[in-house]
N, C-alpha and C positions, 0 to 999 in steps of 0.2 A: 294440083299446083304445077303450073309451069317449071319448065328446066330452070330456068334464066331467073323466076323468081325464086325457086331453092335455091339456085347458085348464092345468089345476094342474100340468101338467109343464113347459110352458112359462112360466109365472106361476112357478114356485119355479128353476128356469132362470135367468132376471132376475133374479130377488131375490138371488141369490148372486152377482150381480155390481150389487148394488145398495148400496153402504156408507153406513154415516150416523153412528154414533160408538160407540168403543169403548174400554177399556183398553191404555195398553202402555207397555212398559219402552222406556229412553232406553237407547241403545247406545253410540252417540257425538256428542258436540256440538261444534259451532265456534262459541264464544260470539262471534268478531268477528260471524259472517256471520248467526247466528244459524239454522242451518241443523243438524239434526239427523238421525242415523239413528234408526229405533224399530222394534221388536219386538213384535208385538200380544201379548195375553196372552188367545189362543185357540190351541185346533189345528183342524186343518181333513183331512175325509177325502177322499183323491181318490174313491174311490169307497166306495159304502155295506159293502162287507165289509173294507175296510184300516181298520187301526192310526191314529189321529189323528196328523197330522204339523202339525209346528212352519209356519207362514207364515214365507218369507225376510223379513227385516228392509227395511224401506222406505226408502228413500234419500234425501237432499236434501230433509226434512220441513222446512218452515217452521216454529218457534217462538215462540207468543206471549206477549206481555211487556207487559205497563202504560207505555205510552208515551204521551208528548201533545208534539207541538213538538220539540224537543230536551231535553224533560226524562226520564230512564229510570229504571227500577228492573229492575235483572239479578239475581236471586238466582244464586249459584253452584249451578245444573244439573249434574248429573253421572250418572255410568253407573249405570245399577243403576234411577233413578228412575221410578216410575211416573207417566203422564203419559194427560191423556184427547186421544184422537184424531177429530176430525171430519173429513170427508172435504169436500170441494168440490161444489159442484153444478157447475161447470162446471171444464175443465183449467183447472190454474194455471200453464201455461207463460209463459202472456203479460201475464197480468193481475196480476204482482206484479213485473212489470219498472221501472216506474217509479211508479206512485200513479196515472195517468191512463187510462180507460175504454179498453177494446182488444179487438178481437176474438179470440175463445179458442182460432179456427184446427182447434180438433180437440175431436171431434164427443163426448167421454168426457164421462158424467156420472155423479156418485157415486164415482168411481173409484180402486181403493185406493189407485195413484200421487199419488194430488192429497190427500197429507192435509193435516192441518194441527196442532200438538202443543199443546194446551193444560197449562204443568205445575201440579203442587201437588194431583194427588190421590193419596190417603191409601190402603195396602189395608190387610187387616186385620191384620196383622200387625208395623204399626209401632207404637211407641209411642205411647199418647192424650195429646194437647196437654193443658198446666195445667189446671187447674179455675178460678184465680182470672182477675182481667183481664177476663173476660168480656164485660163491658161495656166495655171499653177497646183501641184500637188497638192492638195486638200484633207487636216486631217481634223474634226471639229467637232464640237456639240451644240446640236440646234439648239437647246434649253438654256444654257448657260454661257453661249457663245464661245468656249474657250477654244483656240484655234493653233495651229504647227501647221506656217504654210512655205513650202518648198517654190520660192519663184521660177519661173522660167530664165530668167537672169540670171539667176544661181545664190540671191539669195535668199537664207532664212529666217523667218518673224516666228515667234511664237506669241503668241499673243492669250492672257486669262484674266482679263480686269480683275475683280476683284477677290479673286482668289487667290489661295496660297502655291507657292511654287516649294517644293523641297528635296533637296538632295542629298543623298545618304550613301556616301563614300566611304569606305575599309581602305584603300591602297590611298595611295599621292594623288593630290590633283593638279594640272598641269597644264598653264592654260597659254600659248603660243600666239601673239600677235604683235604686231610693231604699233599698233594704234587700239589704245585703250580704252572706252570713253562710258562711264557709267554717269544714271542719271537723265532724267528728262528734260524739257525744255522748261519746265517749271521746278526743277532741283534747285535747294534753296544752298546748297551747297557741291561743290566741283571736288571730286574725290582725285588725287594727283598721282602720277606714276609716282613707284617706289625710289625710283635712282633721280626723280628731279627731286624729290622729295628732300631725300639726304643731302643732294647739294645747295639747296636753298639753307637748309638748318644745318651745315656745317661752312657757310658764308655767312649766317644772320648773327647780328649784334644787338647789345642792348645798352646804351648808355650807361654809367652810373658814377656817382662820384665819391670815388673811394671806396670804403668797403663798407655796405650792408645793401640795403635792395635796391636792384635798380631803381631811376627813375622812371621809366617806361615801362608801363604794367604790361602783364604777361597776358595776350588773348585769352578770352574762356574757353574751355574745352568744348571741343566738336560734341555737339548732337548726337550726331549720326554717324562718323566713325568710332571704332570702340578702339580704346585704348588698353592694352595689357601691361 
């Protein structure tokens, strides 16, 4: 053998055991721990005349998530999803033990063990996100359309047709605006600030002559707002 081709045999030798980032499927997650299995989405020959075979799925993958402080955002991660995988320059046995600098103990570098699951990427064969929004914070579900969109303008729509909306409040709720306005364009009733409210019905009269019931009947009670 040539210098030049040993050189390159040893140089592509390395490199197959040199990772840096690739595609792969989510097999399974423990959203407490945030720790995942994944499935690259390559095959690999043992040798140059075999059949390409599947890589075994990688164990106890770290998964990252937009976090700062104790503030989080979890999207619900699930099996099937494709997810980008970067490898470690050094093990991460030790260095994700607590947040604080530590020796890595073991001598691996690049090494498939040490990934790390970035998710949210797309292949080609899933559905293309909206066309509109573009310009807008986007936070949505393709199945069910429900959507929380932050405009560029500054403002916000939440939008879940026909789904239910619910809020589950312990303290006060406290809700600050000078213009109130509930109700769609097809509300079959206009719900009224509270302070015009009282001065309409502490101005309204009702005819009557003398004493027993009015002459002018009393509207029927709203629908739609509750009365206590």
């Amino acid at each position: 053998m040539r210098v030049k081709d040993l050189i390159k045999a040893v140089v592509d030798n390395k490199l197959d055991d040199l990772h840096t980032a690739i595609p792969a499927r989510m097999e399974e997650i423990d959203l407490q721990r945030m720790r995942a299995s994944v499935t690259l989405l390559r095959k690999r020959r043992v040798s140059p005349d075999s059949e390409p075979q599947p890589v075994p799925p990688i164990l106890e993958v770290p998964v990252l998530l937009p976090k700062g402080g104790d503030f989080i955002i979890r999207p619900p991660i699930r099996k099937g999803d494709t997810v980008l995988v970067v490898f470690s320059e050094r093990a991460l046995d030790y260095l994700l033990v607590d947040g604080t600098p530590q020796d890595p103990k073991f001598a691996r570098r690049h090494a498939i063990d040490d990934a790390i699951a970035i998710p949210g990427l797309m292949h080609q064969a899933e559905s293309q996100l909206p066309a509109e929004h573009s310009k807008d914070l986007l936070i949505f579900h393709r199945e069910k359309g429900s959507k929380i969109i932050m405009k560029e303008a500054g403002d916000v729509l939440i939008e879940v047709g026909p789904h239910r909306v619910e809020l589950r409040i312990d303290g006060p709720s406290i809700l600050h605006t000078s213009d109130l306005r509930l109700g769609g364009e097809g509300a079959a009733e206009g719900v009224p600030l509270g302070a015009a409210l009282k001065q309409w019905l502490d101005g309204h009269t009702h005819s009557a002559n003398g004493a027993g019931a009015p002459t002018q009947a009393s509207p029927d009670p709203s629908q739609v707002v509750k009365v206590l």
